[in-house]
N, C-alpha and C positions, 0 to 999 in steps of 0.2 A: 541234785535231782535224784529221784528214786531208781531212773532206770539206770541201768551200769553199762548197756550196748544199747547208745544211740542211733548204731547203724541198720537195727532189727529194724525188720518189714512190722511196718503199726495198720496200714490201711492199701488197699489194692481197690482201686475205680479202672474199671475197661483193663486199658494198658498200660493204664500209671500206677507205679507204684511208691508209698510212702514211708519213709523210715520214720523213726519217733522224733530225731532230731528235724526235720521238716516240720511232724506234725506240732511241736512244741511251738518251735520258729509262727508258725499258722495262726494257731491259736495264740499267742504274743500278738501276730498284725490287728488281728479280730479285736482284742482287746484296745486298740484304737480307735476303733470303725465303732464299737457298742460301748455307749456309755450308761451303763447302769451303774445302782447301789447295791452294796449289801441291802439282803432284805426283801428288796424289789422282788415282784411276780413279772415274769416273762414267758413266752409262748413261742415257740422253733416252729414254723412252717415252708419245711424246705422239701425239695422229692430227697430220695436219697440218694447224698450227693456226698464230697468231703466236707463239704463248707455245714451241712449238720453239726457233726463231728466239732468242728474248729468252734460253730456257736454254743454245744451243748458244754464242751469240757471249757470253755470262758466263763459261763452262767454258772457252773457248778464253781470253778476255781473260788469267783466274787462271792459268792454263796447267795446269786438272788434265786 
């Protein structure tokens, strides 16, 4: 992977906070839960939350 310190702070909600290695782990679960295609047009309506974050960098990874 690109990052070199997976223990770096990636995301801070309230009083949690996320390292890159979580946020990876996250966005992997996600890519379970959404089954898209490349290609595919998809739509995020979330408040802002982590789980944005985990749907947007899955849709982008897939390239829908």
């Amino acid at each position: 992977m690109f990052i070199k310190d997976h223990n770096k702070l990636a995301l801070i909600n309230g009083d949690e906070q996320i390292n890159y290695a979580e946020l990876i782990n996250w966005i992997n679960r996600y890519s379970t839960l959404l089954k898209k295609n490349q290609g595919e047009r998809v739509a995020i309506y979330f408040e802002n939350r982590p789980e944005w974050i985990y749907s947007f960098f899955f849709f982008f990874y897939i390239g829908a």
